[in-house]
C-alpha beads as a LAMMPS data file, in Angstrom:
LAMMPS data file: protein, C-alpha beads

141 atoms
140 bonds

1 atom types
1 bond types

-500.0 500.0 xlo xhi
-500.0 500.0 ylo yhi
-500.0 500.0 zlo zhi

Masses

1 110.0

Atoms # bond

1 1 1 0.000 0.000 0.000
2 1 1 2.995 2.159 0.635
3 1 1 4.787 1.647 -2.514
4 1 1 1.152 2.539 -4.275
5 1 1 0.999 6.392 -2.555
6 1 1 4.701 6.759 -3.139
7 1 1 3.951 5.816 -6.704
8 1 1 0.892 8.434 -6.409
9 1 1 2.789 11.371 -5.320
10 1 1 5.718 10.422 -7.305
11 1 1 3.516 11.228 -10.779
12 1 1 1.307 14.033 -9.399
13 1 1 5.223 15.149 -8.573
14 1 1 6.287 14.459 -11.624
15 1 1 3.770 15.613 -14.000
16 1 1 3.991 19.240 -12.150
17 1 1 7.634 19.769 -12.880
18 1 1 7.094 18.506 -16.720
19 1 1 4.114 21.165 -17.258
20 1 1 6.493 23.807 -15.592
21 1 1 9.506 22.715 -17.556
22 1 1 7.416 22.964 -20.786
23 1 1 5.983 26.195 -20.299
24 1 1 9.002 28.105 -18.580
25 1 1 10.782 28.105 -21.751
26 1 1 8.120 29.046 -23.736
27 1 1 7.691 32.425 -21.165
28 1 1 11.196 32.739 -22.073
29 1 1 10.339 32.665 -25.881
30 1 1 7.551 35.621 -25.005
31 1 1 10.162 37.594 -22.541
32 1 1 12.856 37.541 -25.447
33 1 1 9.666 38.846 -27.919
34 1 1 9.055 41.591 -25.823
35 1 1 10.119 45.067 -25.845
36 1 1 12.817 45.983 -23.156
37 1 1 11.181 48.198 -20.562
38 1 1 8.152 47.152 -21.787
39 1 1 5.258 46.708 -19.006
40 1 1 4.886 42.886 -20.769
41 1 1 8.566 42.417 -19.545
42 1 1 7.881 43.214 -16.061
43 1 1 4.825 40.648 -15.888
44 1 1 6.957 38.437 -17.973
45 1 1 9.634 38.479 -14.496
46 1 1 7.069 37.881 -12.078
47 1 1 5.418 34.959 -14.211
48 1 1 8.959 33.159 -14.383
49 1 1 10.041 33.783 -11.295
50 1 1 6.667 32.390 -9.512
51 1 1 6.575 29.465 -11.741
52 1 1 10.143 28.296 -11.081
53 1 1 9.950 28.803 -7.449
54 1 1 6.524 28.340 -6.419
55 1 1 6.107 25.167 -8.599
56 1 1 8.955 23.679 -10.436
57 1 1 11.453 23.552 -7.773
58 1 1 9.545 22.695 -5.197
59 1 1 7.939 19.542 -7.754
60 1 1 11.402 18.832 -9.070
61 1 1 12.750 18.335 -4.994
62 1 1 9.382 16.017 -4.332
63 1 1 9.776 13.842 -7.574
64 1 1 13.637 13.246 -6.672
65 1 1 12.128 12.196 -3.074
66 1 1 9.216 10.416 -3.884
67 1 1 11.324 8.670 -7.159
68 1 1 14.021 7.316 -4.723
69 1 1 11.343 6.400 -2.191
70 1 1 10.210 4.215 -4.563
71 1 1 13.482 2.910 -5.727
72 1 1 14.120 2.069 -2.064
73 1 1 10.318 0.376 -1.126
74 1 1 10.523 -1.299 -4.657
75 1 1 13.976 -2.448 -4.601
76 1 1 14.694 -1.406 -8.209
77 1 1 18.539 -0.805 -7.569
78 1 1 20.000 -3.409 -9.304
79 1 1 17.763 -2.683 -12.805
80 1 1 19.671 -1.589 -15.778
81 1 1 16.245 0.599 -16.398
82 1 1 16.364 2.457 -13.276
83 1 1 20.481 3.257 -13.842
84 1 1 19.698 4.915 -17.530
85 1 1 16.456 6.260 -16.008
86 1 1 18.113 8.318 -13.780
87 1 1 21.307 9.251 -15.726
88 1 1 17.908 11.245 -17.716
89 1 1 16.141 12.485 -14.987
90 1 1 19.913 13.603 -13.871
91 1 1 19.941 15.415 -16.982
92 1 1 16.173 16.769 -16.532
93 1 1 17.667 17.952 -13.277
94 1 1 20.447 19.695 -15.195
95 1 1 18.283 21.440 -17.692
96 1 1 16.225 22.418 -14.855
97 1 1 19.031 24.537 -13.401
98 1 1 19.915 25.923 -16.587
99 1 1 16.677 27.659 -16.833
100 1 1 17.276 29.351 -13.243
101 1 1 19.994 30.303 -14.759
102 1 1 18.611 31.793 -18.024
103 1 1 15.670 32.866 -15.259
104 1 1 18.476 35.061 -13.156
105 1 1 19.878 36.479 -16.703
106 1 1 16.579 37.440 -18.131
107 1 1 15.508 38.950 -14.280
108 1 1 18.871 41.150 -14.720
109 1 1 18.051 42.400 -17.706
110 1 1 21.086 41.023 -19.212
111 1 1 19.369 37.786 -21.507
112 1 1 21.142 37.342 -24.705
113 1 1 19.496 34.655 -26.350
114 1 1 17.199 34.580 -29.280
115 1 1 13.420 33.140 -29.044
116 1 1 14.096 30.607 -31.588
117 1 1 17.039 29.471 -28.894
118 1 1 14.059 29.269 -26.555
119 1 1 11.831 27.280 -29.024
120 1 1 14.140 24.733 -29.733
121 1 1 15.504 24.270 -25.779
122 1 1 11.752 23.887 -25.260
123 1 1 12.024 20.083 -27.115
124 1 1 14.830 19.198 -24.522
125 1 1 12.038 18.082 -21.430
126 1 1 9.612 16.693 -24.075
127 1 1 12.245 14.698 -25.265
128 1 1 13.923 13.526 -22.004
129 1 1 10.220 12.484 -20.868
130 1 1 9.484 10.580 -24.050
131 1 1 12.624 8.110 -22.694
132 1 1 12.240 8.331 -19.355
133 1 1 8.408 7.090 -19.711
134 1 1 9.721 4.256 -22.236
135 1 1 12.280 3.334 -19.591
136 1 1 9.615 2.745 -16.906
137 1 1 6.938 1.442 -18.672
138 1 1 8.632 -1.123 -21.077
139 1 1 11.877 -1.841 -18.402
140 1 1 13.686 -2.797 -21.760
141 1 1 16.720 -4.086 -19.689

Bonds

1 1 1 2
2 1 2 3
3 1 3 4
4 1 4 5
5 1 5 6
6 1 6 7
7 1 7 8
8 1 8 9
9 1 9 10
10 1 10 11
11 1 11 12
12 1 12 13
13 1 13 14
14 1 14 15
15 1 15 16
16 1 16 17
17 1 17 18
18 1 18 19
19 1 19 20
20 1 20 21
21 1 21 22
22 1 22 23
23 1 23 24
24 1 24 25
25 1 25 26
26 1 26 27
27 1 27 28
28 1 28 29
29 1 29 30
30 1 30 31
31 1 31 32
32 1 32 33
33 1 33 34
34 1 34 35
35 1 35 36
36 1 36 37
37 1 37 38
38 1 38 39
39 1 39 40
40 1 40 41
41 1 41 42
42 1 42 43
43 1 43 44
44 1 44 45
45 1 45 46
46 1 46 47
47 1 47 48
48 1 48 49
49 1 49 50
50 1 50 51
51 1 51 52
52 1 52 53
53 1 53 54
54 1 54 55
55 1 55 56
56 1 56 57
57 1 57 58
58 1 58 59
59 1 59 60
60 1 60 61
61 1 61 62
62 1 62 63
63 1 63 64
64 1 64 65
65 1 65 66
66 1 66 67
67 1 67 68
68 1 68 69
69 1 69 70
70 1 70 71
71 1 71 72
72 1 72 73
73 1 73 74
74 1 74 75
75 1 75 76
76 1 76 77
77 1 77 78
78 1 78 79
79 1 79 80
80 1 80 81
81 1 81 82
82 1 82 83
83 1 83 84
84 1 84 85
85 1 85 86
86 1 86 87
87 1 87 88
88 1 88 89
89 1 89 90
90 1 90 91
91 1 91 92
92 1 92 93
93 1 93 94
94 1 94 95
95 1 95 96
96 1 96 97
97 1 97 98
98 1 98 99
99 1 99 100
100 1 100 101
101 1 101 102
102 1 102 103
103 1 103 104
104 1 104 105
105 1 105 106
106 1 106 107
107 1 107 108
108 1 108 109
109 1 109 110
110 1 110 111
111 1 111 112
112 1 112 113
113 1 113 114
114 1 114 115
115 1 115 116
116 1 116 117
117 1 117 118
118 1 118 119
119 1 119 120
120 1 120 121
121 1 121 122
122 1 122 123
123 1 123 124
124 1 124 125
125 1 125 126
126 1 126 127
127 1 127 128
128 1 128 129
129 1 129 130
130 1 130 131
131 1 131 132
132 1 132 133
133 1 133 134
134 1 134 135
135 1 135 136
136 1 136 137
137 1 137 138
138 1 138 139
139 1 139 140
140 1 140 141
């Protein structure tokens, strides 16, 4: 019964940092649109910096905890699966502090990139979760 609720919280974890992680870059896209100074920059800051604070962080920290939970009350840590699985979410992780850091360069004013950098760095989570949902569902090896 314990495994099922960390499994529970573990998607309802999960599922909140992808939707975050999806549409964080594509504020960035807007916030790189935007005229500097603009009033539509402003709410552009406070949208980002609510969204990765408020909800990705905070769902990133309680999918690592309820994902290991699981690893521990399942005893998956001797599956080939689990070892690529989380080399990915490892890089998920990665990407996610990349965007703080495009986050803290865009709240400064001092954002170089282009939109279309934006647009395409917006494939990297939808891409990671494709594999990472394969990996857990199919348990290939």
């Amino acid at each position: 019964m314990l495994y099922d609720w960390l499994k529970a919280f573990h998607i309802i974890s999960v599922i909140a940092w992808m939707a975050a992680s999806l549409y964080l870059p594509r504020l960035f896209v807007y916030h790189a649109e935007a005229e500097p100074g603009s009033d539509r920059i402003a709410a552009f800051k406070v949208m980002e910096r609510r969204l990765y604070k408020a909800i990705m962080t905070p769902a990133m920290i309680a999918t690592w905890v309820f994902g290991l939970l699981l690893v521990y009350e399942g005893d998956w840590i001797r599956s080939g699966w689990l070892h690529t699985k989380l080399l990915l979410v490892l890089i998920l992780s990665g990407f996610h502090g990349f965007l703080g850091g495009e986050l803290r360069r865009l709240a400064a004013d001092k954002g170089t990139r282009s939109s279309r950098f934006y647009r395409i760095a917006n494939e990297v989570p939808t891409l990671l979760m494709i594999a990472i949902v394969i990996l857990v569902v199919l348990k290939p090896f």
